[in-house]
C-alpha positions in Angstrom: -4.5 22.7 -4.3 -7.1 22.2 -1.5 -7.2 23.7 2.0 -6.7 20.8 4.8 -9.3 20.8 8.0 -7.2 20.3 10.9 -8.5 18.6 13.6 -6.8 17.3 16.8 -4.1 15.2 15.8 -5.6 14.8 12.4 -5.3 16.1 9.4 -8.3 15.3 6.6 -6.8 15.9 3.2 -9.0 17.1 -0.3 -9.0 16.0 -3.8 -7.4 18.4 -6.3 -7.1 18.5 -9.5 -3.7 16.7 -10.8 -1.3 18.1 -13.3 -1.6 17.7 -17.1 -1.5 14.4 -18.3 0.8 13.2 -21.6 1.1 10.0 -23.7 3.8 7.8 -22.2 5.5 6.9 -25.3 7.6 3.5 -26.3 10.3 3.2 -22.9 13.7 1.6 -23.2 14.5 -1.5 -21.3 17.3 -1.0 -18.9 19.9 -4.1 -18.0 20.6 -4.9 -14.2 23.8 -6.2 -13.2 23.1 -8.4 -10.5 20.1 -10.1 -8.9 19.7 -11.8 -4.9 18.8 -15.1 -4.1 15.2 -16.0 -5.3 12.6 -16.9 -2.7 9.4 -18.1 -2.3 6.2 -18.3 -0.4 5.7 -17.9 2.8 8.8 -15.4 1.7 7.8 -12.3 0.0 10.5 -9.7 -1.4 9.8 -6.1 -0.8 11.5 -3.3 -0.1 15.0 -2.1 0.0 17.1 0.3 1.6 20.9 1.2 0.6 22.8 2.0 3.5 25.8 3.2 2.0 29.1 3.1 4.0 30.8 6.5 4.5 34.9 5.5 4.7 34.7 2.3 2.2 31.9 2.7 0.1 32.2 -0.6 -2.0 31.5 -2.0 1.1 27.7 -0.6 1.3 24.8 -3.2 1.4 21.0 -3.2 1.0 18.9 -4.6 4.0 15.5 -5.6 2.8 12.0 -6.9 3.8 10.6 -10.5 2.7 7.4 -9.9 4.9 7.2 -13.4 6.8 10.9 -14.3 5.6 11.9 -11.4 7.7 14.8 -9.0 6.7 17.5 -9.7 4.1 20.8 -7.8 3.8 23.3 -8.4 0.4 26.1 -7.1 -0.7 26.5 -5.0 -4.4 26.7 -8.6 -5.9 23.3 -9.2 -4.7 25.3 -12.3 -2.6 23.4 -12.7 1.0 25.3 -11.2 4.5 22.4 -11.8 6.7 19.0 -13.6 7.1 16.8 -12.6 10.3 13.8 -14.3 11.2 12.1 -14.2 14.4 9.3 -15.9 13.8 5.6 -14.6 14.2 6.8 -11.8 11.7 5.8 -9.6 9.3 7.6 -7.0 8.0 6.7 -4.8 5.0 8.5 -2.1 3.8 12.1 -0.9 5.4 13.9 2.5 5.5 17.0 3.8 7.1 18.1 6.5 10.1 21.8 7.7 9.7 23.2 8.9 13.3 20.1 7.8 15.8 21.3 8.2 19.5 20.8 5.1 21.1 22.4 4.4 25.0 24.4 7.7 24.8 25.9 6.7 21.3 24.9 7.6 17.8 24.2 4.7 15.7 22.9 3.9 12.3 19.4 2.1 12.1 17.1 0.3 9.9 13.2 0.9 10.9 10.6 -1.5 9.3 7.0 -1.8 9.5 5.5 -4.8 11.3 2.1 -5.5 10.3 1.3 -8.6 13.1 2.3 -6.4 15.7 1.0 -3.0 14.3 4.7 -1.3 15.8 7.6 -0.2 13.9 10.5 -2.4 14.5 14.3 -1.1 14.6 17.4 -3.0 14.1 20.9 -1.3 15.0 23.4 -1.7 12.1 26.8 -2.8 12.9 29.4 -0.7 10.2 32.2 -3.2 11.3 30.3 -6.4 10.3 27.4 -5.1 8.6 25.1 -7.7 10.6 22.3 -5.9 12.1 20.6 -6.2 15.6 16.7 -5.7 17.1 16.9 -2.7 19.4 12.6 -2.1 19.4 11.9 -0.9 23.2 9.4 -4.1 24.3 7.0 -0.6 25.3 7.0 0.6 21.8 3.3 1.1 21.2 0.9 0.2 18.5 0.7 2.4 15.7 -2.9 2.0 14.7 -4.5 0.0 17.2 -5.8 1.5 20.3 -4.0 1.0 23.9 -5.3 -1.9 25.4 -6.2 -3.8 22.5 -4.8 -6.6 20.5 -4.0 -5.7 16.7 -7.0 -6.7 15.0 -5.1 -8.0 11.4 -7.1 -5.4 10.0 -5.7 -1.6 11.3 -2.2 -2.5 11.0 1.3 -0.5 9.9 1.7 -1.2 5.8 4.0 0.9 4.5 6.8 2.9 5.9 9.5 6.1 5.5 11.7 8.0 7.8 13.0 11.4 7.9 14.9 14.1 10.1 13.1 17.1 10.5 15.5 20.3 10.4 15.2 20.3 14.4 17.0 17.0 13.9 14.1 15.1 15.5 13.6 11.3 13.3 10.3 10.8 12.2 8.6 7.7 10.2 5.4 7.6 8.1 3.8 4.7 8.5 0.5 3.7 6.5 -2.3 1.9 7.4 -3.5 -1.1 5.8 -6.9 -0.7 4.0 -7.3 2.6 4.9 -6.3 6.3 3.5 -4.6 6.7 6.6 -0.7 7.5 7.0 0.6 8.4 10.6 3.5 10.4 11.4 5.9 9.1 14.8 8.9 10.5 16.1 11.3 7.8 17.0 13.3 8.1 20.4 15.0 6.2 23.1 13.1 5.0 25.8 16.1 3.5 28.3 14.9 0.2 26.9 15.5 0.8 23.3 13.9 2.4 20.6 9.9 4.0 20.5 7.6 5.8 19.4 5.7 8.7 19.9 2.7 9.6 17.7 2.9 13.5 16.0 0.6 13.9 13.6 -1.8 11.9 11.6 -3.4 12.3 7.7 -6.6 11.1 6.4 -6.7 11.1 2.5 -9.6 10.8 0.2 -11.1 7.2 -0.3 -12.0 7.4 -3.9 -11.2 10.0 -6.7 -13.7 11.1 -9.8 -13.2 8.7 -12.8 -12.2 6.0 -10.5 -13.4 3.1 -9.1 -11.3 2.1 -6.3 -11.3 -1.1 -4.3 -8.8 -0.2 -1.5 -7.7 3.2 -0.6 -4.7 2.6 1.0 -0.9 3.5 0.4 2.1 2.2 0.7 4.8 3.3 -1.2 6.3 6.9 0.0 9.5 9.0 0.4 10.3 12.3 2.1 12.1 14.4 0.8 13.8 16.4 3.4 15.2 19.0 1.8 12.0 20.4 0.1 9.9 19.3 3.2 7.8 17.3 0.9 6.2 13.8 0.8 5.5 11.7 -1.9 2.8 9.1 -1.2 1.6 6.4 -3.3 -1.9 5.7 -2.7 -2.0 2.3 -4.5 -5.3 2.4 -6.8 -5.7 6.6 -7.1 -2.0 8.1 -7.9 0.6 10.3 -6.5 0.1 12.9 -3.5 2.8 15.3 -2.6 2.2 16.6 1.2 4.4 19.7 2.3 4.9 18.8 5.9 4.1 20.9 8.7 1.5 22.4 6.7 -2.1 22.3 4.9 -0.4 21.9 1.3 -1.3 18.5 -0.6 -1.5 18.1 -4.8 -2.6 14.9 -6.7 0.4 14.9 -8.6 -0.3 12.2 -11.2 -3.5 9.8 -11.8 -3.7 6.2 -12.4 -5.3 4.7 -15.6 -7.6 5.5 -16.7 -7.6 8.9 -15.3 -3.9 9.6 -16.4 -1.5 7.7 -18.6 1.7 7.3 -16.9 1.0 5.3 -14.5 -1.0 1.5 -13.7 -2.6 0.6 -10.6 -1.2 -0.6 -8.1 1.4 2.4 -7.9 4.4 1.2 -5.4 7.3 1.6 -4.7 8.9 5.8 -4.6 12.4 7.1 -4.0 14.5 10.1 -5.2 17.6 11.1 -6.5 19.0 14.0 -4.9 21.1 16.7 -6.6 21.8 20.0 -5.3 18.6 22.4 -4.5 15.8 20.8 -6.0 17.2 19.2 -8.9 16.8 15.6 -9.0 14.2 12.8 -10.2 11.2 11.1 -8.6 11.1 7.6 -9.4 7.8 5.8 -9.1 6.9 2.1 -10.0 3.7 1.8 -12.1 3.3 -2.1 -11.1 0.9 -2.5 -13.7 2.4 -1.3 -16.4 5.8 -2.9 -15.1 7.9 -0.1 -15.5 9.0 3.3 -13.6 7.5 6.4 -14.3 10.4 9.4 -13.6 9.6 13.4 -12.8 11.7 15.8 -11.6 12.1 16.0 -8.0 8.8 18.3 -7.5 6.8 15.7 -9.0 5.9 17.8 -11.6 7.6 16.9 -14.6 7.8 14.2 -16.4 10.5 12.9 -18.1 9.4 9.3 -19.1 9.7 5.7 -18.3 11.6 2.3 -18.2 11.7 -1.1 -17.9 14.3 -3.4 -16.2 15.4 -6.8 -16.9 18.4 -9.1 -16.7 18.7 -11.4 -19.8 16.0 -12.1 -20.8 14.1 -12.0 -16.9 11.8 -9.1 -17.1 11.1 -7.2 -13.2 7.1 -7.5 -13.3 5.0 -6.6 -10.5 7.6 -4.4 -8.8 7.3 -3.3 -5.3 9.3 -1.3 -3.7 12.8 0.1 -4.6 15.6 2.7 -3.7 18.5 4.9 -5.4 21.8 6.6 -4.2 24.2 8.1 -6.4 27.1 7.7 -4.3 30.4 6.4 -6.0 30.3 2.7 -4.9 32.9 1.6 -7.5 32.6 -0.7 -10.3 29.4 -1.0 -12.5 27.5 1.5 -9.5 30.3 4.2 -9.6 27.4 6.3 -11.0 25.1 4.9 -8.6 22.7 2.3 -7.7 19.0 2.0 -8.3 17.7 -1.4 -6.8 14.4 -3.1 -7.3 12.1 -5.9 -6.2 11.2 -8.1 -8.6 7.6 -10.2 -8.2 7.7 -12.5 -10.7 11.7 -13.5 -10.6 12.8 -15.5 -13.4 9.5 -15.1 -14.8 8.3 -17.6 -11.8 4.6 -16.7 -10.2 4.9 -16.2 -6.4 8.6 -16.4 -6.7 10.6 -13.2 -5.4 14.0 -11.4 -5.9 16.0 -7.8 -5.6 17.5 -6.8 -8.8 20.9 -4.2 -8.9 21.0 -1.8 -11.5 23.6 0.8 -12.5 22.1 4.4 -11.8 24.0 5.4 -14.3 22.6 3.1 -17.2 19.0 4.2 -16.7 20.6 8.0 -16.5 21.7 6.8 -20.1 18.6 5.2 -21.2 16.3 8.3 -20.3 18.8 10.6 -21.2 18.0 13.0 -18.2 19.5 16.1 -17.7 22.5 16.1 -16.0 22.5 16.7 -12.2 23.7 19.8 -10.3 
């Protein structure tokens, strides 16, 4: 662990050294039980987001990015609710905000990343219908692009993640393409719907000993609230955990050749939350095509899978996300869903896969959660 320098509004992060590295051994292959619609280019499958619904929860659906296809929602059969497309869009990776208070009413919302624009965009979620809505304040501002200019295509939002700090303020990391940059927002209501105010910002290291990287940048990341930690993929280097609010930041793991459990690019992180600390970390190893899982610190690992459906194996995987919430049927132990970047083994041809929770439990054999 390496002290942080703290400037204004910035904080530059050090290298440190990761923790041990072991032999990722032969992984089992883990059926899904459904799949979405496939798409193509100029559509691009990306990243989900479960919103789970709290009085009927077979009834929960995933909203999802397809970058200039827009956002996606489906069902737990993978069968499509809602296609939104603007136009002059694109959005990369998507999370969600449980009780946000819009216009004097608390509200559910999905937040995405909005690289053309360089804003985070937020949709209102309807419980009733489970359509969503655009509710971004027209003054929202740019999140990397200084006021008064135009975003440049080049310092634009990438990836994304919200939170709710324990003062019960909503926050969103956003990344920034092509550079070891992630900024830190707090979302609020402007009487025009919703913005953004910048908090804090994080400047990581471009390159690491041993490798040879091409572009810095992240992408893939998840807070986890309770902890107050981070996890951020930085896509060619490895792991980071960040203890917010403070100077704290590890390396947890390495790509290859550095380490061995993961493969450049690494993408898409979520958690699955059991009481205290126990839980997992799932990360996707996109070059390996499979997901590397620690326990919840980060600092344990307990192995890898794979995921297919037949005979369809999920390659290039971006982004993904778990609950392990009853949602009846083949999820009653959960559901882990996945985007898939070579769908039906087709090249530029994109899907979601659904995945019982409880299957890869199985398959792993983790220890049972508290």
């Amino acid at each position: 662990m390496k002290k942080l320098v703290l400037l204004p509004g910035v904080l530059t992060l050090a290298a440190c050294a990761p923790t041990t590295v072991h032999p990722v051994k032969e992984v089992p292959m883990v059926q899904a039980v459904a799949e979405t619609a496939k798409v193509g280019k100029p559509a691009d499958s990306d990243d989900p987001a479960i919103w789970v619904d709290s009085t009927d929860a077979t009834r929960s659906f995933v909203i999802a990015t397809r970058k200039e296809g827009g956002l996606t929602s489906f069902d737990l059969a993978g069968k499509t609710i809602q296609d939104y497309n603007p136009g002059k869009i694109r959005y990369n990776n998507v999370d969600l905000v449980r009780g946000f208070k819009l216009g004097g009413k608390l509200v559910d919302l999905a937040v995405a990343s909005e690289r053309l624009s360089d804003r985070v965009a937020a949709f209102v979620i309807d419980p009733q219908t489970r359509q969503f809505r655009e509710v971004t304040s027209p003054n929202s501002p740019m999140i990397f692009t200084p006021a008064g200019e135009q975003s440049d295509g080049k310092r634009k939002s990438y990836g994304l993640t919200a939170y709710r700090t324990a003062s019960g303020q909503d926050r969103v990391l956003v990344t920034q393409n092509g550079f070891p940059t992630i900024a830190e927002v707090e979302l609020f209501d402007d009487g025009q719907g919703v913005s953004v105010r910048p908090i804090n910002r994080y400047v990581f290291p471009a390159a690491q000993a041993g490798l040879t990287v091409d572009d810095p940048q992240f992408e893939g990341m998840v807070v986890d609230a309770a902890t107050g930690y981070a996890f951020l993929g930085q896509e060619q280097v490895g792991v980071w955990r960040l203890k917010l609010g403070t100077q704290q930041v590890n390396l947890l793991d390495r790509v290859a050749p550095a380490g061995e459990r993961l493969s450049a690019d690494v993408e898409g992180l979520t958690i699955v939350r059991g009481q205290g600390n126990a839980g997992y970390l799932l990360v996707s190893s996109q070059g390996s095509n499979r997901y590397s899982v620690y326990d919840r610190l980060g600092e344990k690992y307990f192995g890898s899978f794979q995921i297919s459906l037949g005979n369809d194996l999920v390659t290039d995987s971006d982004g993904a996300d778990v609950v392990t919430s009853n949602l009846g049927g083949r999820f009653s132990q959960g559901l882990l869903v996945v985007q898939d970047g070579d769908a039906g083994g087709q090249e530029d041809v994109t899907n979601f896969k659904l995945v019982s929770w409880g299957d890869v439990n199985q398959a792993l054999k983790l220890p049972a959660l508290r």
